[in-house]
Structure formats: C-alpha cells, structure tokens
mmCIF entry with sequence, helices, sheets and N, C-alpha, C, O atoms, coordinates in Angstrom:
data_MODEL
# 
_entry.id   MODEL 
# 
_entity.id                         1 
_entity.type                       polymer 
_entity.pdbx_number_of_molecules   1 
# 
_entity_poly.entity_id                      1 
_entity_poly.type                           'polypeptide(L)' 
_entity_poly.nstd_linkage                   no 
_entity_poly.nstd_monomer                   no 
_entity_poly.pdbx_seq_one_letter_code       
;(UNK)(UNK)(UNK)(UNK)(UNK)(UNK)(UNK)(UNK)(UNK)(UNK)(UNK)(UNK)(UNK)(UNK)(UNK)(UNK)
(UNK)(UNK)(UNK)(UNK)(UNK)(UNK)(UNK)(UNK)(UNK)(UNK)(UNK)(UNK)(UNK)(UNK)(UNK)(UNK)
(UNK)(UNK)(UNK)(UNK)(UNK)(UNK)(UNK)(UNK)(UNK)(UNK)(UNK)
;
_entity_poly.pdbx_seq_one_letter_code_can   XXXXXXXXXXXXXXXXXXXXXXXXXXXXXXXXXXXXXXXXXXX 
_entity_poly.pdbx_strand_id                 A 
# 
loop_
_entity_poly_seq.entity_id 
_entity_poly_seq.num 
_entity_poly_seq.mon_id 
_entity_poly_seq.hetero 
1 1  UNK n 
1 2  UNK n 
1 3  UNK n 
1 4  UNK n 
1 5  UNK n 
1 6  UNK n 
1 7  UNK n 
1 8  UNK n 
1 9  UNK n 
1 10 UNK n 
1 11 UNK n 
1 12 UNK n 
1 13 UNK n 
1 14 UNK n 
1 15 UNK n 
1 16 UNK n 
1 17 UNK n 
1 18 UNK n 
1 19 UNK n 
1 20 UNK n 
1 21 UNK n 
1 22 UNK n 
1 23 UNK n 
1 24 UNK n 
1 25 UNK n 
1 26 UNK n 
1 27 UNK n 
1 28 UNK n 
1 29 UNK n 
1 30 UNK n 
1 31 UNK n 
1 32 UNK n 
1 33 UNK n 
1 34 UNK n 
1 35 UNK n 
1 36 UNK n 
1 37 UNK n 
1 38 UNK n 
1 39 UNK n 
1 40 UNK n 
1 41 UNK n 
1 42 UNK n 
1 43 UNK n 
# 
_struct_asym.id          A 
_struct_asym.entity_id   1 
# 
loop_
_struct_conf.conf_type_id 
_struct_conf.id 
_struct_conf.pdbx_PDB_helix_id 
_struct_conf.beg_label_comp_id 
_struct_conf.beg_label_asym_id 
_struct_conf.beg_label_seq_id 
_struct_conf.pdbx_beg_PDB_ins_code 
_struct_conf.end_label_comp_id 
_struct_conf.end_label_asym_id 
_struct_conf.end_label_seq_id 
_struct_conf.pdbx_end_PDB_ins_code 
_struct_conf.beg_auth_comp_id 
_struct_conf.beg_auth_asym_id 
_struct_conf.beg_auth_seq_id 
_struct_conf.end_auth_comp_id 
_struct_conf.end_auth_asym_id 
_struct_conf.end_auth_seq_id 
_struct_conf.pdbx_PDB_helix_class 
_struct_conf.details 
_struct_conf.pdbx_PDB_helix_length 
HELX_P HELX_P1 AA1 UNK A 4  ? UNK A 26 ? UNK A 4  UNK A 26 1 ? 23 
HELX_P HELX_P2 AA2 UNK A 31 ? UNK A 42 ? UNK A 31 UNK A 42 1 ? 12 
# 
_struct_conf_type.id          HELX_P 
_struct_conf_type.criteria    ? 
_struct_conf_type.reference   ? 
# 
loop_
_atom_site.group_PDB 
_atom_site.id 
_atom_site.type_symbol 
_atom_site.label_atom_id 
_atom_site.label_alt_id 
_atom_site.label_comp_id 
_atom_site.label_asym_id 
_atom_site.label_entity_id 
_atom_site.label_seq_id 
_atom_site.pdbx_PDB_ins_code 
_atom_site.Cartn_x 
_atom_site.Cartn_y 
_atom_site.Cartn_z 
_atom_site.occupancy 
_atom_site.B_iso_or_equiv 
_atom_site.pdbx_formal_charge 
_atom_site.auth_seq_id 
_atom_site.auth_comp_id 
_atom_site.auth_asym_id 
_atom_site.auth_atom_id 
_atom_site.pdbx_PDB_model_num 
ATOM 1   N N  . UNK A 1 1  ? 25.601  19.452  -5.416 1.00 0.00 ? 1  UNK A N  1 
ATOM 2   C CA . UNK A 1 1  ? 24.620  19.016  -6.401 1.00 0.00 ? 1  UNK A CA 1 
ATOM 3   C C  . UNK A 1 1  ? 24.336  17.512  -6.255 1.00 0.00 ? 1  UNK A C  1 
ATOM 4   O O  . UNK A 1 1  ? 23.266  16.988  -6.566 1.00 0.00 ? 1  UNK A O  1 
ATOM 5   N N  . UNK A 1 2  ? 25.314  16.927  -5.792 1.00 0.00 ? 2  UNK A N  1 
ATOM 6   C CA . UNK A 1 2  ? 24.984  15.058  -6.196 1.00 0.00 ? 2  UNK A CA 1 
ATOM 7   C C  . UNK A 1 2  ? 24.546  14.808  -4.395 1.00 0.00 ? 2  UNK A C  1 
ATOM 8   O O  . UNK A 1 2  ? 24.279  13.642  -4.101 1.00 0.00 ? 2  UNK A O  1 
ATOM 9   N N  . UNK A 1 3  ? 24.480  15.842  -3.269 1.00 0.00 ? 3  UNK A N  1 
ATOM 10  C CA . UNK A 1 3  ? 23.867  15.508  -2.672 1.00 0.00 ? 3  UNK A CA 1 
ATOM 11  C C  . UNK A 1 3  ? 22.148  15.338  -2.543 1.00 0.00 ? 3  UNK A C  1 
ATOM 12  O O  . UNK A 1 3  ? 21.343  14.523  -2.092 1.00 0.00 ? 3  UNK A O  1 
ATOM 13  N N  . UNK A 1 4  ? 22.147  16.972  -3.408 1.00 0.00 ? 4  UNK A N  1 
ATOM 14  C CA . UNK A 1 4  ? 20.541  16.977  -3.626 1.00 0.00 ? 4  UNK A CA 1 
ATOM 15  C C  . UNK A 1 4  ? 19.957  15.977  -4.508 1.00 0.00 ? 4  UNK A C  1 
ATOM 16  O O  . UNK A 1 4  ? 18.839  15.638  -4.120 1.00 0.00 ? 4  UNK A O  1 
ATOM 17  N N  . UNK A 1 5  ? 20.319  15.443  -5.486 1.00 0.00 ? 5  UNK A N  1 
ATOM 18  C CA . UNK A 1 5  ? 20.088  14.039  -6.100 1.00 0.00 ? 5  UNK A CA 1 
ATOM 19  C C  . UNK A 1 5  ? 19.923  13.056  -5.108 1.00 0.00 ? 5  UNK A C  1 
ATOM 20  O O  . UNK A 1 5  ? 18.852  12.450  -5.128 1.00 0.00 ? 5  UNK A O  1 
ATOM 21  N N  . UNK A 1 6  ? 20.486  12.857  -4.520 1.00 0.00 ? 6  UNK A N  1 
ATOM 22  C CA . UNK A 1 6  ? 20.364  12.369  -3.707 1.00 0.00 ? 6  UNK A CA 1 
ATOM 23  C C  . UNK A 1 6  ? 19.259  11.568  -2.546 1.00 0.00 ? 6  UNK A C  1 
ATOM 24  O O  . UNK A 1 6  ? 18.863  10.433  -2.279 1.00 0.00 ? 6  UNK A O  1 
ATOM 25  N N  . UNK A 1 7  ? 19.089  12.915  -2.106 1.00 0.00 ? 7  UNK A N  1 
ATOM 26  C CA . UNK A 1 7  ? 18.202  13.635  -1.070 1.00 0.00 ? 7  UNK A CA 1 
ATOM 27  C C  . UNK A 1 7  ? 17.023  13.080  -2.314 1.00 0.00 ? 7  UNK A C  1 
ATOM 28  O O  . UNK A 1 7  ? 16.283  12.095  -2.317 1.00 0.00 ? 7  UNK A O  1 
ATOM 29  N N  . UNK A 1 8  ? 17.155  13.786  -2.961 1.00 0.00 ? 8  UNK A N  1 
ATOM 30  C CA . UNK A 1 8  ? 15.944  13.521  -4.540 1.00 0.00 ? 8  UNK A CA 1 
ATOM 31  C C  . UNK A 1 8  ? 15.419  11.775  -4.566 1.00 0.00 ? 8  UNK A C  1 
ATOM 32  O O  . UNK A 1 8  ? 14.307  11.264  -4.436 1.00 0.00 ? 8  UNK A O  1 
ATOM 33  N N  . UNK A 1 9  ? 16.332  11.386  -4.719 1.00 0.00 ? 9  UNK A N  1 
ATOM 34  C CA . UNK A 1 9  ? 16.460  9.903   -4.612 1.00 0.00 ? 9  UNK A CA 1 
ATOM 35  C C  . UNK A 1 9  ? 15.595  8.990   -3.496 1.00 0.00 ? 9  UNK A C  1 
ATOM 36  O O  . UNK A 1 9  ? 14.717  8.129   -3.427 1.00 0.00 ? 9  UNK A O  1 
ATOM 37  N N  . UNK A 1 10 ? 16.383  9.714   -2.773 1.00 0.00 ? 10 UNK A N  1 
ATOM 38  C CA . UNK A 1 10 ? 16.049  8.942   -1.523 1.00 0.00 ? 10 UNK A CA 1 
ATOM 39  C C  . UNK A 1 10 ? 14.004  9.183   -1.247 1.00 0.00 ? 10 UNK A C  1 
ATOM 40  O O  . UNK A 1 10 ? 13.078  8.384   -1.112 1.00 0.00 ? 10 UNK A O  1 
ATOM 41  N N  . UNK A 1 11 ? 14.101  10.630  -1.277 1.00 0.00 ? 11 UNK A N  1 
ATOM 42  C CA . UNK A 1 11 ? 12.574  10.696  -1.146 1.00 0.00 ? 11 UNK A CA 1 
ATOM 43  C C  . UNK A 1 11 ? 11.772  10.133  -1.866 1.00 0.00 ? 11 UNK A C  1 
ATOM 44  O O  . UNK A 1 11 ? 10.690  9.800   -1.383 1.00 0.00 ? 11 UNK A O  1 
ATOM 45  N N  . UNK A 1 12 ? 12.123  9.821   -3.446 1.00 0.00 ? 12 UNK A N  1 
ATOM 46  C CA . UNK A 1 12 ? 11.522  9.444   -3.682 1.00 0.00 ? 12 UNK A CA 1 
ATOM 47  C C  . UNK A 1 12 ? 10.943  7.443   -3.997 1.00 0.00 ? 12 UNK A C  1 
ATOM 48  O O  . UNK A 1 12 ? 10.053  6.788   -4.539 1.00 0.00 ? 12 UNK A O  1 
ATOM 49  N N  . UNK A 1 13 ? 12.279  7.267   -3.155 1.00 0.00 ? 13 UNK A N  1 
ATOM 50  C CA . UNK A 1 13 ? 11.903  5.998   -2.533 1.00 0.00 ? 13 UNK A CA 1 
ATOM 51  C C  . UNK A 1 13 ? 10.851  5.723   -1.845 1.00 0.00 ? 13 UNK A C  1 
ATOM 52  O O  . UNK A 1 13 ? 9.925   4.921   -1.965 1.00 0.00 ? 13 UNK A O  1 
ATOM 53  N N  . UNK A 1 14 ? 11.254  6.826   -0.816 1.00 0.00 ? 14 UNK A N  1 
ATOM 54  C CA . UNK A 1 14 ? 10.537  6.449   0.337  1.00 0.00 ? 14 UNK A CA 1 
ATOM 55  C C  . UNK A 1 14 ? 8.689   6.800   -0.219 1.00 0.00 ? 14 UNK A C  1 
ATOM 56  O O  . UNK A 1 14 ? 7.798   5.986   0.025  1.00 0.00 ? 14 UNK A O  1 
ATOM 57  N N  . UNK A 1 15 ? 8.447   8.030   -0.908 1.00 0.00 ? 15 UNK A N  1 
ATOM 58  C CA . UNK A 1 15 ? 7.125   7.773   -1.752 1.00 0.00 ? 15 UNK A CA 1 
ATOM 59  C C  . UNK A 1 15 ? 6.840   6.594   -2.175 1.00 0.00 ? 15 UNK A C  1 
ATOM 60  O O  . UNK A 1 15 ? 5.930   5.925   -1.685 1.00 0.00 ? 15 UNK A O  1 
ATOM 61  N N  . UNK A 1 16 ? 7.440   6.277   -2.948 1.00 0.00 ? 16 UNK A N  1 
ATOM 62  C CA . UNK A 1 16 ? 7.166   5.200   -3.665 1.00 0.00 ? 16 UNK A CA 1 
ATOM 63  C C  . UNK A 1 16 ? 6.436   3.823   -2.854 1.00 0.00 ? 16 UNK A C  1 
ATOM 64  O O  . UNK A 1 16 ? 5.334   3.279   -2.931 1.00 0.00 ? 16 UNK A O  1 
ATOM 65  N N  . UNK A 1 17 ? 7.716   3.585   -2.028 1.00 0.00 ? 17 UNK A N  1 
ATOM 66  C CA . UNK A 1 17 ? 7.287   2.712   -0.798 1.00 0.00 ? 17 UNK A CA 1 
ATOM 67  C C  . UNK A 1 17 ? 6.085   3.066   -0.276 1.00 0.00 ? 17 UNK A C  1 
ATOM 68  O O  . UNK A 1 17 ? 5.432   2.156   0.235  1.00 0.00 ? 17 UNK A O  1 
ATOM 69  N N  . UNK A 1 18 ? 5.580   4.283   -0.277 1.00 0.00 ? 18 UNK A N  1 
ATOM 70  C CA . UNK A 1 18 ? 4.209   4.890   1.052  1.00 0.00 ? 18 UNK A CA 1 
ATOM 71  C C  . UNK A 1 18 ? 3.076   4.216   -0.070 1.00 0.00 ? 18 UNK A C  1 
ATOM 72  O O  . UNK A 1 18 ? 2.106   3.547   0.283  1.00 0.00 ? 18 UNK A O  1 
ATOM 73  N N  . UNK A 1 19 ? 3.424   4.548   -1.505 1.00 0.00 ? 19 UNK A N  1 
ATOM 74  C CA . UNK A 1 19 ? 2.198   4.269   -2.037 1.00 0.00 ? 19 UNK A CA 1 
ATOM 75  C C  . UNK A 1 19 ? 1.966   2.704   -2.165 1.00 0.00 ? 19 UNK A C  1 
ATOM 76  O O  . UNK A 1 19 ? 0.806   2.361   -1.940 1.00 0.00 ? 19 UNK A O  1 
ATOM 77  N N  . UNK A 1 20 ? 2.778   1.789   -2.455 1.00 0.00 ? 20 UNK A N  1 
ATOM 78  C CA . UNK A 1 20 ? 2.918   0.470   -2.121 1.00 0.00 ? 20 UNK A CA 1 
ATOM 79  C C  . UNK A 1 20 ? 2.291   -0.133  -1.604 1.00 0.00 ? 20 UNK A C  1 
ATOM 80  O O  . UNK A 1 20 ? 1.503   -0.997  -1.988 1.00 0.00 ? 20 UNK A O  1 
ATOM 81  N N  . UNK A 1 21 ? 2.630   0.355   -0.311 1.00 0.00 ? 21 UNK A N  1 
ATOM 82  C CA . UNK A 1 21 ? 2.538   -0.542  1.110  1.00 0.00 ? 21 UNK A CA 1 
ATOM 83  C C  . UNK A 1 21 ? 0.675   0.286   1.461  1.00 0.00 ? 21 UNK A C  1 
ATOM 84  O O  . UNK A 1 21 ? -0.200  -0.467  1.888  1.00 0.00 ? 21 UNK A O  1 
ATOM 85  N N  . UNK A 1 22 ? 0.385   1.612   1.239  1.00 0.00 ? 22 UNK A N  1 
ATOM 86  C CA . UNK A 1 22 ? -0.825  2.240   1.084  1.00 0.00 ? 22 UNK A CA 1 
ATOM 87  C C  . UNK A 1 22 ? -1.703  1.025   -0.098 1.00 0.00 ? 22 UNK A C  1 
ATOM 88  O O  . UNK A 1 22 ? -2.843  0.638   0.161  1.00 0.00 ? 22 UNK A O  1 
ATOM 89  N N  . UNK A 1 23 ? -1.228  0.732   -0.888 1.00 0.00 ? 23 UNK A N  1 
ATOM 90  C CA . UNK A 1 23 ? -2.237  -0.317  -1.891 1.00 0.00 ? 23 UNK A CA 1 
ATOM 91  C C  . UNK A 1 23 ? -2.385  -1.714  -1.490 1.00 0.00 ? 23 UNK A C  1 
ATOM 92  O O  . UNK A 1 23 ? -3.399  -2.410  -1.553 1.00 0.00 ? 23 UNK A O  1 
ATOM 93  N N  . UNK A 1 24 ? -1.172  -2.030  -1.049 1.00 0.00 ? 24 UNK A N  1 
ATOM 94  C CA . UNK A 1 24 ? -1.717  -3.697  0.417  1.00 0.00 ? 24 UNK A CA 1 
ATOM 95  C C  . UNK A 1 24 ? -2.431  -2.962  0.748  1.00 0.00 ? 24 UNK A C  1 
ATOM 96  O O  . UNK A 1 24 ? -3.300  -2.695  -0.082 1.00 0.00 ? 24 UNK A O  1 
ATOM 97  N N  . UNK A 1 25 ? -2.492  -2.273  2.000  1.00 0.00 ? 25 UNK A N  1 
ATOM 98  C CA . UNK A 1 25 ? -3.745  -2.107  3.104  1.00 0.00 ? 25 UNK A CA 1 
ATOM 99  C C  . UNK A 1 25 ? -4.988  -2.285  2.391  1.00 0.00 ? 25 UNK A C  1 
ATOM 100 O O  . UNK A 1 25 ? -5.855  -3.146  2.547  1.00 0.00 ? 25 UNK A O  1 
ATOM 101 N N  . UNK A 1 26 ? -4.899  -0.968  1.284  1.00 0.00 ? 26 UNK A N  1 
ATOM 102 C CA . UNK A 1 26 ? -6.028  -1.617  0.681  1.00 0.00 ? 26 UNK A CA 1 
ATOM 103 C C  . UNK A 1 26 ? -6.595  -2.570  0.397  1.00 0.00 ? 26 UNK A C  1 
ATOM 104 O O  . UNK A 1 26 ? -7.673  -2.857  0.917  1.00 0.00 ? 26 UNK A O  1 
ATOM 105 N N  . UNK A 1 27 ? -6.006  -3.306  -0.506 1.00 0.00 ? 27 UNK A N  1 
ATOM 106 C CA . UNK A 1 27 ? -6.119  -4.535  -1.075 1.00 0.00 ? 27 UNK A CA 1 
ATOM 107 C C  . UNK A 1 27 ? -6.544  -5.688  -0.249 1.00 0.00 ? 27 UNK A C  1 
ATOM 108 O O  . UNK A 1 27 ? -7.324  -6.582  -0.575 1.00 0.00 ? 27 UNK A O  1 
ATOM 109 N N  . UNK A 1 28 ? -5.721  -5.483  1.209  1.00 0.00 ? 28 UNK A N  1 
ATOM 110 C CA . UNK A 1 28 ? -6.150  -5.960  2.210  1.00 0.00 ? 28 UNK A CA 1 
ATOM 111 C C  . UNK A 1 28 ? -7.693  -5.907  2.797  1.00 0.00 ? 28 UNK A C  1 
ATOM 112 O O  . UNK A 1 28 ? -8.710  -6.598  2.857  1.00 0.00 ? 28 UNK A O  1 
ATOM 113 N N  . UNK A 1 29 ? -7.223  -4.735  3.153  1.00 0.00 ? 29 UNK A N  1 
ATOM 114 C CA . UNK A 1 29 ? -9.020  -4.612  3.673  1.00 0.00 ? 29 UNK A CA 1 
ATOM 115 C C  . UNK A 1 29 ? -9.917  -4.415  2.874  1.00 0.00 ? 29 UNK A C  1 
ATOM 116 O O  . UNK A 1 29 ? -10.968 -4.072  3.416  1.00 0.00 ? 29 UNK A O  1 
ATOM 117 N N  . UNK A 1 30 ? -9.962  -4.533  1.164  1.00 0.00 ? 30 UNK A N  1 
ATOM 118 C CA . UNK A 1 30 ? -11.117 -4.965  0.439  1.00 0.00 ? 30 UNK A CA 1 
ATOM 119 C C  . UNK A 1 30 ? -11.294 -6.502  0.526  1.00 0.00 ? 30 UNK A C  1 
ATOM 120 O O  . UNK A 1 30 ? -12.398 -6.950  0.217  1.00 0.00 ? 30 UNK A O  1 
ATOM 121 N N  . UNK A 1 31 ? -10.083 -7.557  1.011  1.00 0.00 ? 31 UNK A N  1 
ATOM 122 C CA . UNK A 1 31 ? -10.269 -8.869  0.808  1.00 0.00 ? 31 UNK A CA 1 
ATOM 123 C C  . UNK A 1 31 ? -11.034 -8.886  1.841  1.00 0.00 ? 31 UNK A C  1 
ATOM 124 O O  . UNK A 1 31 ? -12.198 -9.242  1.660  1.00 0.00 ? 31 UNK A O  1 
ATOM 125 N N  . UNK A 1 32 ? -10.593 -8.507  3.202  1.00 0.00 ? 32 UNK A N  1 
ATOM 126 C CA . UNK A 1 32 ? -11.610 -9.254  4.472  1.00 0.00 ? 32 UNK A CA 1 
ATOM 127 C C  . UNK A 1 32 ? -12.797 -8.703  4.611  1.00 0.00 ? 32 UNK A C  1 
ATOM 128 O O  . UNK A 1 32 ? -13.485 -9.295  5.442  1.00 0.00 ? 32 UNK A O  1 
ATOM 129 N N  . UNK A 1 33 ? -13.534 -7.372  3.883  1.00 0.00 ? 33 UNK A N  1 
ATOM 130 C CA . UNK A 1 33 ? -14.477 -7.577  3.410  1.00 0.00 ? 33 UNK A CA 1 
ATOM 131 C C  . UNK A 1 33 ? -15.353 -8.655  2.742  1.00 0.00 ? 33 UNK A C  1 
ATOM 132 O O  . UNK A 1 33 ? -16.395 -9.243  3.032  1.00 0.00 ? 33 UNK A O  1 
ATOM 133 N N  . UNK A 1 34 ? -14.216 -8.658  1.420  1.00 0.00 ? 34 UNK A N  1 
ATOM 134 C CA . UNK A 1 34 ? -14.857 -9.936  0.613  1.00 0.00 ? 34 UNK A CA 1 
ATOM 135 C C  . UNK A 1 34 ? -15.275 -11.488 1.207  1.00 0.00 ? 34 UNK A C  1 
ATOM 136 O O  . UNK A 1 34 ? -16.133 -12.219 0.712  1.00 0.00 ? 34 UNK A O  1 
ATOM 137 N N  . UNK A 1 35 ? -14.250 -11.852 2.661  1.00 0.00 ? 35 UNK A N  1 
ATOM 138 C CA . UNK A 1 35 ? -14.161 -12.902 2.970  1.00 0.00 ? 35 UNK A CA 1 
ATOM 139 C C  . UNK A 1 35 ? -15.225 -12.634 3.828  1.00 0.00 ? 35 UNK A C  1 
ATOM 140 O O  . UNK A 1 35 ? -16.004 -13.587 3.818  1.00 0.00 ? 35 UNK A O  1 
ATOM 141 N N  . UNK A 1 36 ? -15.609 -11.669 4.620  1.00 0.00 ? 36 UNK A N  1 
ATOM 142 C CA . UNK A 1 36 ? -16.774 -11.500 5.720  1.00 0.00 ? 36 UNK A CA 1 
ATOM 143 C C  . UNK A 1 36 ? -18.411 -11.851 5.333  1.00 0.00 ? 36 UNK A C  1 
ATOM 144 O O  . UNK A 1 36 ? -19.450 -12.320 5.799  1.00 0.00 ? 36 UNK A O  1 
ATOM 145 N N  . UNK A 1 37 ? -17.601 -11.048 3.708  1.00 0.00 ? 37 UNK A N  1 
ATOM 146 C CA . UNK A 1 37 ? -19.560 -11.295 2.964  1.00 0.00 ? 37 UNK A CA 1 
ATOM 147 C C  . UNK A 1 37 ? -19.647 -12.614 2.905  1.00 0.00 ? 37 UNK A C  1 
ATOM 148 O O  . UNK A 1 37 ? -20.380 -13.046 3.795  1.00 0.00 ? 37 UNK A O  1 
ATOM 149 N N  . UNK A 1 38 ? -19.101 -13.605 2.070  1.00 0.00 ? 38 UNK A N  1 
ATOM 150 C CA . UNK A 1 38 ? -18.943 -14.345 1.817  1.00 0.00 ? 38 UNK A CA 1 
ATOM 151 C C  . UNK A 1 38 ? -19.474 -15.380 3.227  1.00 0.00 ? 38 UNK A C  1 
ATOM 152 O O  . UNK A 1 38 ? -20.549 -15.978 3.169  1.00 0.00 ? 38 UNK A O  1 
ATOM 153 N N  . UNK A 1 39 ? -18.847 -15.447 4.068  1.00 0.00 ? 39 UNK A N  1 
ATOM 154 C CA . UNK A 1 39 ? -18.922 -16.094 5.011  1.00 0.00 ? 39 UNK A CA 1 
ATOM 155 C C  . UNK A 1 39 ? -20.697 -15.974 6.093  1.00 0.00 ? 39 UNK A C  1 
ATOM 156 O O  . UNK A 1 39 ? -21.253 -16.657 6.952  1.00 0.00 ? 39 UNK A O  1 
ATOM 157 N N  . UNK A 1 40 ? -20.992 -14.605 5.299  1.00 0.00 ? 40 UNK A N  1 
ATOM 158 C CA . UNK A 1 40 ? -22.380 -14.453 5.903  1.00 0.00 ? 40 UNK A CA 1 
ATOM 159 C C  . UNK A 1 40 ? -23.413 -15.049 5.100  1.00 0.00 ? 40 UNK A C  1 
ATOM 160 O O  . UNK A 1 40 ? -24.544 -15.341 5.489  1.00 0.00 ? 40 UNK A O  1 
ATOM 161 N N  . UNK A 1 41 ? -22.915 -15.212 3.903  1.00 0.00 ? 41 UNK A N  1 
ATOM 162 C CA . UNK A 1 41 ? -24.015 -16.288 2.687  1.00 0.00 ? 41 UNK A CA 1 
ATOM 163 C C  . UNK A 1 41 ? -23.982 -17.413 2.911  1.00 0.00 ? 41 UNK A C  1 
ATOM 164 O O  . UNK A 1 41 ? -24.959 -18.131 2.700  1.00 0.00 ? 41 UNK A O  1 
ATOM 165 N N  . UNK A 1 42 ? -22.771 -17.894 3.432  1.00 0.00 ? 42 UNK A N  1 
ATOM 166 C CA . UNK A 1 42 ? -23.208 -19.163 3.508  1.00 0.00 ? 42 UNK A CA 1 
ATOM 167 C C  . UNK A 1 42 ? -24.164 -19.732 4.956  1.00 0.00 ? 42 UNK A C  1 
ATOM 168 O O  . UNK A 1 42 ? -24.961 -20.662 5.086  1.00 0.00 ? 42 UNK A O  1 
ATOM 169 N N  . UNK A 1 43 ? -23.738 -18.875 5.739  1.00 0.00 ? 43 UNK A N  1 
ATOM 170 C CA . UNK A 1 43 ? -24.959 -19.082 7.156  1.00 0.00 ? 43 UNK A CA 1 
ATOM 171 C C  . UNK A 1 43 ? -26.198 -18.915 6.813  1.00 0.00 ? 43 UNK A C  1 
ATOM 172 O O  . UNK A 1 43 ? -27.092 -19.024 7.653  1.00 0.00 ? 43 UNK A O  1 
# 
C-alpha cells in the first residue's frame, strides 16, 4: 500500500512539473511575440 502512494506521489509530481514548465513555454512564446510586435512599430 505505501508503495502505491507512492508511485501516487511521485506521478503526481512529475504532472505537476509537466504543467509548469508547459506554462513557461507559454508564457515564453507569448513574450517574443510581444517583443517582435513591438519591435516592428517602432521601424
């Protein structure tokens, strides 16, 4: 039993982490968007 907790545990680290590190990227690549537009207004 306290392995499957475990196991429980652990996965749901590792989710946790996927969604995380999934919301940088995002976050990411909505900024260099933002910085691309940006950079075309001022030309």
């Amino acid at each position: 039993m306290k392995h499957i907790l475990f196991d429980l545990f652990l996965f749901s680290l590792g989710a946790g982490a996927g969604v995380v590190l999934m919301c940088l990227v995002q976050a990411g690549a909505a900024a260099e968007r933002e910085i691309e537009m940006m950079e075309r207004s001022r030309k």
